[in-house]
mmCIF file as Biopython writes it, N, C-alpha, C and O atoms, coordinates in Angstrom:
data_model
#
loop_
_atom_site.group_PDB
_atom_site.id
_atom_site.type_symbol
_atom_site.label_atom_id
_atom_site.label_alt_id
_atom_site.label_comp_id
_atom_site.label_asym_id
_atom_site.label_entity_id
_atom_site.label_seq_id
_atom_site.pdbx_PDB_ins_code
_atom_site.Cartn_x
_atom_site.Cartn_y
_atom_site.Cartn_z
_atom_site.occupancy
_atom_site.B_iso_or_equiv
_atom_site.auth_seq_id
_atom_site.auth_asym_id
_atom_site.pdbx_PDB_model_num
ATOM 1   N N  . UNK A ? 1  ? -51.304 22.993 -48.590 1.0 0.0 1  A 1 
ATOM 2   C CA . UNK A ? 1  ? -50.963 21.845 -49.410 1.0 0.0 1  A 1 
ATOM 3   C C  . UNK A ? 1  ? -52.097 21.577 -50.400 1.0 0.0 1  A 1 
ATOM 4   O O  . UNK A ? 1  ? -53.297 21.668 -50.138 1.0 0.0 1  A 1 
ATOM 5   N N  . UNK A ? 2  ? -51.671 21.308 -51.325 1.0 0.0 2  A 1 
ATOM 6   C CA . UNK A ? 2  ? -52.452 21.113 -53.169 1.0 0.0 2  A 1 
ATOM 7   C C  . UNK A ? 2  ? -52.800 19.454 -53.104 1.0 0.0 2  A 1 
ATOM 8   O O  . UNK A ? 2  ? -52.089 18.450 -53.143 1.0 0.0 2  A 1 
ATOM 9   N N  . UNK A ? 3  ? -54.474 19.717 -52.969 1.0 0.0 3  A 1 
ATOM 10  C CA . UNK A ? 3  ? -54.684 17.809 -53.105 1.0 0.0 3  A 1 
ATOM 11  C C  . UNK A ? 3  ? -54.452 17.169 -54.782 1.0 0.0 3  A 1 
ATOM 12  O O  . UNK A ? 3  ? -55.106 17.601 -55.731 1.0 0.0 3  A 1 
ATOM 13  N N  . UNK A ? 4  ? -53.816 16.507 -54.859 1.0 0.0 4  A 1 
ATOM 14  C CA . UNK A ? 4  ? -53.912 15.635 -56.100 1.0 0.0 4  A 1 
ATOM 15  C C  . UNK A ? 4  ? -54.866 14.735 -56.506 1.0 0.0 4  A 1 
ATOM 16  O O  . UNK A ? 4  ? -54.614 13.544 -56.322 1.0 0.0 4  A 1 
ATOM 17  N N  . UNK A ? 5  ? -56.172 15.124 -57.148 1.0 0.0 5  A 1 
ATOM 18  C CA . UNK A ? 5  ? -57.224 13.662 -57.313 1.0 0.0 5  A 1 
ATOM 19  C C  . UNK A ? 5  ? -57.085 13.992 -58.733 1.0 0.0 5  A 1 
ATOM 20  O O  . UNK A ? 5  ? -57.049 14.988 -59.455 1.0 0.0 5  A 1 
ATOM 21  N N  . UNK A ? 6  ? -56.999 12.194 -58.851 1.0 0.0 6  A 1 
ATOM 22  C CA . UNK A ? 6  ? -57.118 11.984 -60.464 1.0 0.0 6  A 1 
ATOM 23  C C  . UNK A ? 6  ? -58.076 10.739 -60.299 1.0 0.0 6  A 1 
ATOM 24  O O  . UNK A ? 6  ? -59.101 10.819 -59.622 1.0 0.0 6  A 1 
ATOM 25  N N  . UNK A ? 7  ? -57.664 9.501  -60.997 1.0 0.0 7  A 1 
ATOM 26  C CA . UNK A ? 7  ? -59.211 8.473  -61.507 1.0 0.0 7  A 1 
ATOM 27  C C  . UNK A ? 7  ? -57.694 7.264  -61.693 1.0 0.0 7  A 1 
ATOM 28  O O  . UNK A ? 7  ? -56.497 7.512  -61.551 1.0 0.0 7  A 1 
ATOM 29  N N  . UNK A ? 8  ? -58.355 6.026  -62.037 1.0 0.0 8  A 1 
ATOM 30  C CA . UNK A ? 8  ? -58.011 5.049  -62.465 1.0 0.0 8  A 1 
ATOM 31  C C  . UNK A ? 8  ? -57.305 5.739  -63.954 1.0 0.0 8  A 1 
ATOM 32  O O  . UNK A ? 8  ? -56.258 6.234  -64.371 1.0 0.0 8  A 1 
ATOM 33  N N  . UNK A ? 9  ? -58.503 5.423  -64.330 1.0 0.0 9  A 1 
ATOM 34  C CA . UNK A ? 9  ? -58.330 5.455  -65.993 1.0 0.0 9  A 1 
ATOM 35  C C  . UNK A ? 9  ? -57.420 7.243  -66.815 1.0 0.0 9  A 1 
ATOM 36  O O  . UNK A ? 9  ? -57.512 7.721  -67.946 1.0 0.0 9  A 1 
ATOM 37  N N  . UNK A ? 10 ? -56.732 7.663  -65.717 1.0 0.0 10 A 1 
ATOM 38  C CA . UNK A ? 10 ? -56.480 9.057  -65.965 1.0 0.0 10 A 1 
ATOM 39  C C  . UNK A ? 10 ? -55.003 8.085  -66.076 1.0 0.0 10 A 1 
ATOM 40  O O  . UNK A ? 10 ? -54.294 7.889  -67.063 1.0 0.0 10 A 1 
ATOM 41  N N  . UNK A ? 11 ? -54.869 7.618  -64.775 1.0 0.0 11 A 1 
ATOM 42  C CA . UNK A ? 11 ? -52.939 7.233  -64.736 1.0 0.0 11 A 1 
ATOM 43  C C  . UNK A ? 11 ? -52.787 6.016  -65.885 1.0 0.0 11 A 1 
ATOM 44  O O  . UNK A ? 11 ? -51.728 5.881  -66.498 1.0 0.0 11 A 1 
ATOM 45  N N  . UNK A ? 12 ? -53.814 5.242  -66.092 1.0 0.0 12 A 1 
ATOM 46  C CA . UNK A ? 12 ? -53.752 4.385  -67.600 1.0 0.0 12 A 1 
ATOM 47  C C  . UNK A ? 12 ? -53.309 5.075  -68.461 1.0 0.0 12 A 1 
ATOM 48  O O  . UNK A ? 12 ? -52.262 4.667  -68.964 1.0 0.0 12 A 1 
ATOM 49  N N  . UNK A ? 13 ? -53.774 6.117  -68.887 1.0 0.0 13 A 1 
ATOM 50  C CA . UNK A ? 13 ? -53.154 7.067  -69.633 1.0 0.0 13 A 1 
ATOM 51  C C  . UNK A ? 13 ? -51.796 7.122  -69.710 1.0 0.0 13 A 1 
ATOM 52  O O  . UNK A ? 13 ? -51.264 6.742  -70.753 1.0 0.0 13 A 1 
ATOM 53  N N  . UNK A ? 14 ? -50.845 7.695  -68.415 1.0 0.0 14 A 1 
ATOM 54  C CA . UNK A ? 14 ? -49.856 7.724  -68.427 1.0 0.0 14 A 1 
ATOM 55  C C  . UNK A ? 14 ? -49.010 6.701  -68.453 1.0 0.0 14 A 1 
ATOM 56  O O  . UNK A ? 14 ? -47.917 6.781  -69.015 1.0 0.0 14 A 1 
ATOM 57  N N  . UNK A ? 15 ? -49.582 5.266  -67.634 1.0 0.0 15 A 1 
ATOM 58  C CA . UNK A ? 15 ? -48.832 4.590  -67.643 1.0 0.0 15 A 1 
ATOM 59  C C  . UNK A ? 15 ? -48.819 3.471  -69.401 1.0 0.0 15 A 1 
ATOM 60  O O  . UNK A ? 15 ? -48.399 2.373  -69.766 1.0 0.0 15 A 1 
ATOM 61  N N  . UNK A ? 16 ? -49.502 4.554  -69.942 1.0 0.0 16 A 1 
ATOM 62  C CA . UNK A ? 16 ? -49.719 3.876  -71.958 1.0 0.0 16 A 1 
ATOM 63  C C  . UNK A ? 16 ? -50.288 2.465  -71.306 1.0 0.0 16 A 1 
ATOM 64  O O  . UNK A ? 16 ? -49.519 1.512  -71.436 1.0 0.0 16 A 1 
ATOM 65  N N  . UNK A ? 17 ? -51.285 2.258  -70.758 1.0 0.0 17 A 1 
ATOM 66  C CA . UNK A ? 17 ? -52.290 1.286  -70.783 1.0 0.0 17 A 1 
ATOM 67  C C  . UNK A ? 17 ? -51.456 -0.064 -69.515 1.0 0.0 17 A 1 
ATOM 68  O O  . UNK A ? 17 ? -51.987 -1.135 -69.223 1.0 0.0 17 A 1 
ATOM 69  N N  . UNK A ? 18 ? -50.476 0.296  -69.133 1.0 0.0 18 A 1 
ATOM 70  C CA . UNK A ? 18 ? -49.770 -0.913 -68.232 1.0 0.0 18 A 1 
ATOM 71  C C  . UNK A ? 18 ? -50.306 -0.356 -66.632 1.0 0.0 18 A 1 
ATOM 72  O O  . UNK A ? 18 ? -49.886 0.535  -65.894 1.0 0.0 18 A 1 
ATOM 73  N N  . UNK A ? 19 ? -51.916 -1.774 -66.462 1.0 0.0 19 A 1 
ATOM 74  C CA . UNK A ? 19 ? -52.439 -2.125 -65.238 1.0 0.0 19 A 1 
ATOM 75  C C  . UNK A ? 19 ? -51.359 -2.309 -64.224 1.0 0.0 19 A 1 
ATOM 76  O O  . UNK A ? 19 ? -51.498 -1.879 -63.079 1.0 0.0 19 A 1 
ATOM 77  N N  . UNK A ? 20 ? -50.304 -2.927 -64.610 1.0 0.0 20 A 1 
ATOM 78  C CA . UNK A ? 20 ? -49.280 -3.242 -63.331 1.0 0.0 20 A 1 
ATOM 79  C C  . UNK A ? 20 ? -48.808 -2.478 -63.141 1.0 0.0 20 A 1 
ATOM 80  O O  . UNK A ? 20 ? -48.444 -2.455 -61.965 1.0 0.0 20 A 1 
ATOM 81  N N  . UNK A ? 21 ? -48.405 -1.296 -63.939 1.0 0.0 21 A 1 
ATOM 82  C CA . UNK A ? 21 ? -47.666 -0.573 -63.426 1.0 0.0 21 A 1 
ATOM 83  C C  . UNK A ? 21 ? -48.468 0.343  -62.412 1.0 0.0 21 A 1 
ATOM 84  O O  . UNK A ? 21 ? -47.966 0.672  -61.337 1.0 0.0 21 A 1 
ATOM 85  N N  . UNK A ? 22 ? -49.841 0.772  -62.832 1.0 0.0 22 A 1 
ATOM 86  C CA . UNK A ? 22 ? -50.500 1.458  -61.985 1.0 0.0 22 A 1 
ATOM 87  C C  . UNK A ? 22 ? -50.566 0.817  -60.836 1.0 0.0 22 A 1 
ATOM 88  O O  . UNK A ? 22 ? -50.345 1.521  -59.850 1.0 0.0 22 A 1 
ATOM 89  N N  . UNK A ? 23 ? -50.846 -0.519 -60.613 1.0 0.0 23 A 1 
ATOM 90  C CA . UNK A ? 23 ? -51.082 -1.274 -59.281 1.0 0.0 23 A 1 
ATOM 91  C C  . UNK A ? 23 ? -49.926 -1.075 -58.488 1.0 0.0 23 A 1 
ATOM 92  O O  . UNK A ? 23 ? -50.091 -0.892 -57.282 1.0 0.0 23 A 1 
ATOM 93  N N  . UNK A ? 24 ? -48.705 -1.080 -58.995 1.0 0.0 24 A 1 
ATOM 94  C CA . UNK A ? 24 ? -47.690 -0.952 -58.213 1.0 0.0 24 A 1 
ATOM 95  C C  . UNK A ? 24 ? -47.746 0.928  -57.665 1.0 0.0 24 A 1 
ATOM 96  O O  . UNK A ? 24 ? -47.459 1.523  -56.627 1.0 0.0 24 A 1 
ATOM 97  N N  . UNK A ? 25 ? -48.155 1.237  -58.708 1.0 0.0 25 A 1 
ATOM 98  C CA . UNK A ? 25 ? -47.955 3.216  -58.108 1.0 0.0 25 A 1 
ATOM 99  C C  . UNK A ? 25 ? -49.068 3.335  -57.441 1.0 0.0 25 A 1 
ATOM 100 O O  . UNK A ? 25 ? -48.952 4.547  -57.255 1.0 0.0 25 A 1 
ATOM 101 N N  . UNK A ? 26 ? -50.676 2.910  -56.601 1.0 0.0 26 A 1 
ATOM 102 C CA . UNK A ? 26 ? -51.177 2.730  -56.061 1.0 0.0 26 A 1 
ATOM 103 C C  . UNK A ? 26 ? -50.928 1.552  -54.574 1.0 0.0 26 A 1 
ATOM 104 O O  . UNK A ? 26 ? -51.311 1.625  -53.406 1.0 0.0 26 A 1 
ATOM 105 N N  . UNK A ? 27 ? -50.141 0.560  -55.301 1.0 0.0 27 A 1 
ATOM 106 C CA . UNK A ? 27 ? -49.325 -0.618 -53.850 1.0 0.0 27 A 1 
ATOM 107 C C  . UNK A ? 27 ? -50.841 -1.481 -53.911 1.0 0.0 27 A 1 
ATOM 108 O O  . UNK A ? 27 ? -51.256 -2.120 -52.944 1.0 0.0 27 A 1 
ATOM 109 N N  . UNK A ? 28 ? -51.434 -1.398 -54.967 1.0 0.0 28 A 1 
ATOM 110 C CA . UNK A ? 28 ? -52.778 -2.443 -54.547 1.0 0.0 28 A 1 
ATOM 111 C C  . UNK A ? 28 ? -52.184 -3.594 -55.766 1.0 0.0 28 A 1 
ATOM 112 O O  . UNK A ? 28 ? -51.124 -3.572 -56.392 1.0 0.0 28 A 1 
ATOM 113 N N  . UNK A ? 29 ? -53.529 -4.754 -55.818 1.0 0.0 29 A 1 
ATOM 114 C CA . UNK A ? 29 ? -53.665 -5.587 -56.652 1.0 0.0 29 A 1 
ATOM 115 C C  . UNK A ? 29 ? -53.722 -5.016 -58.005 1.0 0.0 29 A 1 
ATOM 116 O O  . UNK A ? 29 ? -53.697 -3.787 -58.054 1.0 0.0 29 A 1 
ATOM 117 N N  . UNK A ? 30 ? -53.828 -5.974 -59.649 1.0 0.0 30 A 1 
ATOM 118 C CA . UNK A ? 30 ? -53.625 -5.304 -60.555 1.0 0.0 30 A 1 
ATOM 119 C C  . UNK A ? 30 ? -55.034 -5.759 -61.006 1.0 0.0 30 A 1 
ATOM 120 O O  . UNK A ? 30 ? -55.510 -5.294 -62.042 1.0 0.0 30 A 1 
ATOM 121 N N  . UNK A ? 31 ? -55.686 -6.623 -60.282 1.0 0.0 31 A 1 
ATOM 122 C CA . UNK A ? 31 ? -57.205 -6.730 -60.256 1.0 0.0 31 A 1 
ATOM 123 C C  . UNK A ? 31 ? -58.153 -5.685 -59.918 1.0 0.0 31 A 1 
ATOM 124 O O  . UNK A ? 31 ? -59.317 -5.645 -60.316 1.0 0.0 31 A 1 
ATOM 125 N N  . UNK A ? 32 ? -57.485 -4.692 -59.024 1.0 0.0 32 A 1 
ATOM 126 C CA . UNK A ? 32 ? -58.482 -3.989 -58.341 1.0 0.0 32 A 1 
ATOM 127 C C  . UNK A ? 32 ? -58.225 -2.660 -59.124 1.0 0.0 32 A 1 
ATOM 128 O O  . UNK A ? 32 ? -58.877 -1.618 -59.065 1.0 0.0 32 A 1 
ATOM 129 N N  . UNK A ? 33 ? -56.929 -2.997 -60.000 1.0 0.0 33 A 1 
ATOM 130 C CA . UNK A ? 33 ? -56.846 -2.272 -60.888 1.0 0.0 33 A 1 
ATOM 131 C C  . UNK A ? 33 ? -57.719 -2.105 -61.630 1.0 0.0 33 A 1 
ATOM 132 O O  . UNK A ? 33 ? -58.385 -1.096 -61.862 1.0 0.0 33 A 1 
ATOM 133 N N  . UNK A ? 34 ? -57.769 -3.522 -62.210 1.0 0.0 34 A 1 
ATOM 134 C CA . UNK A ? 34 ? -58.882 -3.942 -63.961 1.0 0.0 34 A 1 
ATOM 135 C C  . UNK A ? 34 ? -60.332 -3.566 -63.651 1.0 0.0 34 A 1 
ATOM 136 O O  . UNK A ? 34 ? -61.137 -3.242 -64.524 1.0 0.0 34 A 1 
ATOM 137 N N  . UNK A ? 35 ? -60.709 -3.657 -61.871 1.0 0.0 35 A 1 
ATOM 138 C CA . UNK A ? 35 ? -62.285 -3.327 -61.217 1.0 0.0 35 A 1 
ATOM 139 C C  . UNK A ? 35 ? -62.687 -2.113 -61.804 1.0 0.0 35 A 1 
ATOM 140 O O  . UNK A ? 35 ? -63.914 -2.022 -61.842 1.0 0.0 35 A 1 
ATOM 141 N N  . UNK A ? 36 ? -61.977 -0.970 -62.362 1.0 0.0 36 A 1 
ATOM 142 C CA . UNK A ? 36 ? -62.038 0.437  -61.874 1.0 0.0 36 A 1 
ATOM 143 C C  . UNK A ? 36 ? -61.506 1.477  -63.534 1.0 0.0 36 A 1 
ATOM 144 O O  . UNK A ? 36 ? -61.417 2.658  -63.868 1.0 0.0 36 A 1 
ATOM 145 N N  . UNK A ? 37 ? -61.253 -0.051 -64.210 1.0 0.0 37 A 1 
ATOM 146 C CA . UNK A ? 37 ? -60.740 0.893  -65.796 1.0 0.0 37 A 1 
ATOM 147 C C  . UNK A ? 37 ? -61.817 1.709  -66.105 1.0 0.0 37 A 1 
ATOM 148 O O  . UNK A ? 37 ? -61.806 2.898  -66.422 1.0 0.0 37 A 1 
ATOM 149 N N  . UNK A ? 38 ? -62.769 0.927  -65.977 1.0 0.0 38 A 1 
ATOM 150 C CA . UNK A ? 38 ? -64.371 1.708  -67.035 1.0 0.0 38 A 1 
ATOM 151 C C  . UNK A ? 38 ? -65.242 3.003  -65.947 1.0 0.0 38 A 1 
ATOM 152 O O  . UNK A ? 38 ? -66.394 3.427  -66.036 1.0 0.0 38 A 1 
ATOM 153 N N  . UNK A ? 39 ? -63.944 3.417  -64.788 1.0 0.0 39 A 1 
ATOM 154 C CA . UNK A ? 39 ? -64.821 3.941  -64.272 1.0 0.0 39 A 1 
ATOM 155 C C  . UNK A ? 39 ? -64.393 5.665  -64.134 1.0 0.0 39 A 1 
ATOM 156 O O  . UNK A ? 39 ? -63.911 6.417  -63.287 1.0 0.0 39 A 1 
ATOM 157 N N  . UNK A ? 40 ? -64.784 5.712  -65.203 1.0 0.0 40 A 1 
ATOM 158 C CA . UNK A ? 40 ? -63.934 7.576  -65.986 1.0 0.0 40 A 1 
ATOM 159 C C  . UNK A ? 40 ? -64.402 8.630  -64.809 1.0 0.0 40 A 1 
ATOM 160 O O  . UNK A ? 40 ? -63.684 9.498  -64.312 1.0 0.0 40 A 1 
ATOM 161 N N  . UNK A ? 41 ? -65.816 8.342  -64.470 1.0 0.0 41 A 1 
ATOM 162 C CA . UNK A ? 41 ? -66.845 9.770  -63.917 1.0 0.0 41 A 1 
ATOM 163 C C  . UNK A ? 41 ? -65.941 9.420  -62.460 1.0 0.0 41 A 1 
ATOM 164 O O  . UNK A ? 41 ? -66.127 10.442 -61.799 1.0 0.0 41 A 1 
ATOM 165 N N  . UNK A ? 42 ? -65.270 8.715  -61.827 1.0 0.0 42 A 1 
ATOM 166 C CA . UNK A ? 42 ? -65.068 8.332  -60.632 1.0 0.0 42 A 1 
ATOM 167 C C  . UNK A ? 42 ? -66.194 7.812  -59.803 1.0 0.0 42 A 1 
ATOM 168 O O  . UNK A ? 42 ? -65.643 7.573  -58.728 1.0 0.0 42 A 1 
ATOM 169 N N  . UNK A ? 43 ? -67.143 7.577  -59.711 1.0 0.0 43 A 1 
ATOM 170 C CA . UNK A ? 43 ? -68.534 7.452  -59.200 1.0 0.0 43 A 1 
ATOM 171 C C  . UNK A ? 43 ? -67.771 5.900  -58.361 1.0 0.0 43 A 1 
ATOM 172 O O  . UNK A ? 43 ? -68.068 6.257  -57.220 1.0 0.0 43 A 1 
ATOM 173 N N  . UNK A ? 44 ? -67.292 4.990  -58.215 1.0 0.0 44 A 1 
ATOM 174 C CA . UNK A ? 44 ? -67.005 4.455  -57.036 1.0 0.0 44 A 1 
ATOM 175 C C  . UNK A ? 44 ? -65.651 4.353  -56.735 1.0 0.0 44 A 1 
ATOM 176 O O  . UNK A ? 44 ? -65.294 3.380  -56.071 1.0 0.0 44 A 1 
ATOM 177 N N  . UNK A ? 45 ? -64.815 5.188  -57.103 1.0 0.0 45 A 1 
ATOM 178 C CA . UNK A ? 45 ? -63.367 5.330  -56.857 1.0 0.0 45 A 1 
ATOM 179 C C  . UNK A ? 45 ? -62.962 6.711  -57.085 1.0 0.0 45 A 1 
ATOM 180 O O  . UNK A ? 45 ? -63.552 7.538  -57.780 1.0 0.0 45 A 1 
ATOM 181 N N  . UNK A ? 46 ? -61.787 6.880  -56.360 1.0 0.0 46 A 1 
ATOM 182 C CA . UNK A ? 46 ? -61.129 8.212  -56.634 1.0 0.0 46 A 1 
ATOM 183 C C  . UNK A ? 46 ? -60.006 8.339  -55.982 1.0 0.0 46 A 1 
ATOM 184 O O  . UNK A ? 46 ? -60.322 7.848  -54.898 1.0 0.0 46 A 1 
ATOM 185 N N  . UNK A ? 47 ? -58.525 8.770  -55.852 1.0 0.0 47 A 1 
ATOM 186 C CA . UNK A ? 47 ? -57.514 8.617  -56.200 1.0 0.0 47 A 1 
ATOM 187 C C  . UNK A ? 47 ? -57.133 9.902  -55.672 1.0 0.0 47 A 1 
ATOM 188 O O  . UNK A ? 47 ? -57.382 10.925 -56.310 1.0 0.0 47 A 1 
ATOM 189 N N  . UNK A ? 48 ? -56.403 9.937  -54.281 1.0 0.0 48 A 1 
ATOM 190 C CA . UNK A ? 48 ? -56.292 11.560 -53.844 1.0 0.0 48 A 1 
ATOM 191 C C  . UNK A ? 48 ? -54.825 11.261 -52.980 1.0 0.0 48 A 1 
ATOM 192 O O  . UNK A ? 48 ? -54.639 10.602 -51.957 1.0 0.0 48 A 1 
ATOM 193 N N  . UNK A ? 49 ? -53.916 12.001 -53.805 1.0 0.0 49 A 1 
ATOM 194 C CA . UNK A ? 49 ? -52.444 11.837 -53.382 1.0 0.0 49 A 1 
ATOM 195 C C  . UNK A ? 49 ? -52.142 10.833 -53.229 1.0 0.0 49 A 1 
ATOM 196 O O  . UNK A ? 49 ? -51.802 10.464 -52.105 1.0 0.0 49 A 1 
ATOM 197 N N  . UNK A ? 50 ? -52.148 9.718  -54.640 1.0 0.0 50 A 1 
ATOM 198 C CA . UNK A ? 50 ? -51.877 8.714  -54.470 1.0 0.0 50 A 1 
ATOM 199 C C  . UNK A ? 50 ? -52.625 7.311  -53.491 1.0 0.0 50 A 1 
ATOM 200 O O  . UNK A ? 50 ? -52.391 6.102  -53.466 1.0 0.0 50 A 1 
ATOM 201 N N  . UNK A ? 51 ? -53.324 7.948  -52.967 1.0 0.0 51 A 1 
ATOM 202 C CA . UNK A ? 51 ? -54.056 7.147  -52.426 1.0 0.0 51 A 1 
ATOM 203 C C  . UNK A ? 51 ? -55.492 6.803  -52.818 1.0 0.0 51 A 1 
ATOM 204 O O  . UNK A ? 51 ? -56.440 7.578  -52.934 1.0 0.0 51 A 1 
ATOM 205 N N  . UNK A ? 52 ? -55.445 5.077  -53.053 1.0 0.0 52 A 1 
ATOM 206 C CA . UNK A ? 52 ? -56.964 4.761  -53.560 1.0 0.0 52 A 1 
ATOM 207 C C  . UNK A ? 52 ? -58.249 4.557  -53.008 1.0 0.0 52 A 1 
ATOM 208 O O  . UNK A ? 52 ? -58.265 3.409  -52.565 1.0 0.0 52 A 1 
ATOM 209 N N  . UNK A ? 53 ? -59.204 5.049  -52.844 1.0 0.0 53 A 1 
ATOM 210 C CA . UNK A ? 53 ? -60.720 5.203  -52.264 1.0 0.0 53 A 1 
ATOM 211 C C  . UNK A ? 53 ? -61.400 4.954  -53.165 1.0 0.0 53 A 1 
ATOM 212 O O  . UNK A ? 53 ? -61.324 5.358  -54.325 1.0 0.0 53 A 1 
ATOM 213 N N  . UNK A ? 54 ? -62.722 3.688  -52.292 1.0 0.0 54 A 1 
ATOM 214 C CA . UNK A ? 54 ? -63.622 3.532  -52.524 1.0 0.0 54 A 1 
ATOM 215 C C  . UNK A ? 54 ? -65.007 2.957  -51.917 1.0 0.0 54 A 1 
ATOM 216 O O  . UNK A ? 54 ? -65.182 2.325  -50.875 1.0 0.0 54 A 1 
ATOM 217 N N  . UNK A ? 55 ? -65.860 3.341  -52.818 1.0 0.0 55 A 1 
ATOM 218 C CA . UNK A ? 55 ? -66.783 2.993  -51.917 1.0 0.0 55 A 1 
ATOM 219 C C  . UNK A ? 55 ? -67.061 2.049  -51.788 1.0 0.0 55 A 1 
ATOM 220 O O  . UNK A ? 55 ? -66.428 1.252  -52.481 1.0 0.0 55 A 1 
ATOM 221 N N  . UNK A ? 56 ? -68.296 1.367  -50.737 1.0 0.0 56 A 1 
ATOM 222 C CA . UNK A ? 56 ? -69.337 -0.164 -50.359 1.0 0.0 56 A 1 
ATOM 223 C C  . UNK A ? 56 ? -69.262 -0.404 -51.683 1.0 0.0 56 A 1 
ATOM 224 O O  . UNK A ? 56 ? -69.284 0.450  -52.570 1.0 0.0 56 A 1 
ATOM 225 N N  . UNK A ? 57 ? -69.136 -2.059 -51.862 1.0 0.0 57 A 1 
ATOM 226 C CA . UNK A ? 57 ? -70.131 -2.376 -52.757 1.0 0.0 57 A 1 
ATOM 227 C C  . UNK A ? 57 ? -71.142 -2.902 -52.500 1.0 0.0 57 A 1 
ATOM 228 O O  . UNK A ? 57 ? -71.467 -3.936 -53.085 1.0 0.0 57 A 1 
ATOM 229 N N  . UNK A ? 58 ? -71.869 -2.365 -51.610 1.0 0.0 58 A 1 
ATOM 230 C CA . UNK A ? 58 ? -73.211 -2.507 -51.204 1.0 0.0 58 A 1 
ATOM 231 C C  . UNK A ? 58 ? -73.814 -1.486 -52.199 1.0 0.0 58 A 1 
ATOM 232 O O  . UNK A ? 58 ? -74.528 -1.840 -53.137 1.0 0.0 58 A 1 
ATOM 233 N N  . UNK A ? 59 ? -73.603 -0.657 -52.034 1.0 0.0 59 A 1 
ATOM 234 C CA . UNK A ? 59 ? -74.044 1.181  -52.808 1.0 0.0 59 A 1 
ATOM 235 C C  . UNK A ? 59 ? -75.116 1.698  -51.428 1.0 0.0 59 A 1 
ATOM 236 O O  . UNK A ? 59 ? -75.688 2.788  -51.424 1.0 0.0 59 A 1 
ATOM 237 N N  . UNK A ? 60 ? -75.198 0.957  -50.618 1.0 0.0 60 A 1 
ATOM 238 C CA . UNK A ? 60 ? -75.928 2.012  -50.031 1.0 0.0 60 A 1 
ATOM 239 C C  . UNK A ? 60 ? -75.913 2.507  -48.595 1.0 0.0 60 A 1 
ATOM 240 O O  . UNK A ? 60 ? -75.484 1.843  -47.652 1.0 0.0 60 A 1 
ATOM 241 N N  . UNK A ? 61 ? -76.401 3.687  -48.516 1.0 0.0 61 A 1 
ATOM 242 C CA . UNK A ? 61 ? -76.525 4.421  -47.521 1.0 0.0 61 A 1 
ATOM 243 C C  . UNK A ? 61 ? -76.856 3.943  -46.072 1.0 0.0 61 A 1 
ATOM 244 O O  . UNK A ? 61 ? -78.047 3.748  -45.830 1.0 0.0 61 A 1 
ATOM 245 N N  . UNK A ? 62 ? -75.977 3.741  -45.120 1.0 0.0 62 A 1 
ATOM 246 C CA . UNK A ? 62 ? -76.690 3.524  -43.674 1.0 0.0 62 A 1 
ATOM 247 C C  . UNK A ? 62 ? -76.709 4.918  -42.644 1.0 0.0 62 A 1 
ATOM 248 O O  . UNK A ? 62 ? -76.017 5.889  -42.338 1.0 0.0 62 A 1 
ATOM 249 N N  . UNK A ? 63 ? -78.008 4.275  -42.354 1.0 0.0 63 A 1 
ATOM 250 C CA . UNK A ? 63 ? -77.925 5.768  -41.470 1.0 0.0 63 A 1 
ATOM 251 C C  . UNK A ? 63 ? -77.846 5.895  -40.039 1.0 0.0 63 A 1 
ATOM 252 O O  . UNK A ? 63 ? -77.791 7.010  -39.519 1.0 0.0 63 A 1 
#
């Protein structure tokens, strides 16, 4: 099976800039949408078969 990772700001694209619609094709808020537009490199989100991940917002490491 073929993983699908894309980004926030990849399905903006498709969805021609409509946050709600992405929130609904993710099943989250359209806030946690707007958290995650500016975040192209993926560096605290990422998006793998439809499903949204992310990290602490702590940023850091426990060991």
């Amino acid at each position: 099976m073929q993983a699908e990772i894309t980004t926030i700001p990849e399905l903006l694209i498709k969805a021609r800039g409509n946050q709600t619609q992405v929130a609904r094709w993710l099943n989250c808020n359209r806030g946690t949408v707007g958290k995650y537009v500016t975040d192209v490199k993926a560096e605290s989100h990422v998006i793998i078969n439809g499903r949204l991940m992310v990290t602490h917002s702590s940023g850091r490491v426990s060991k």
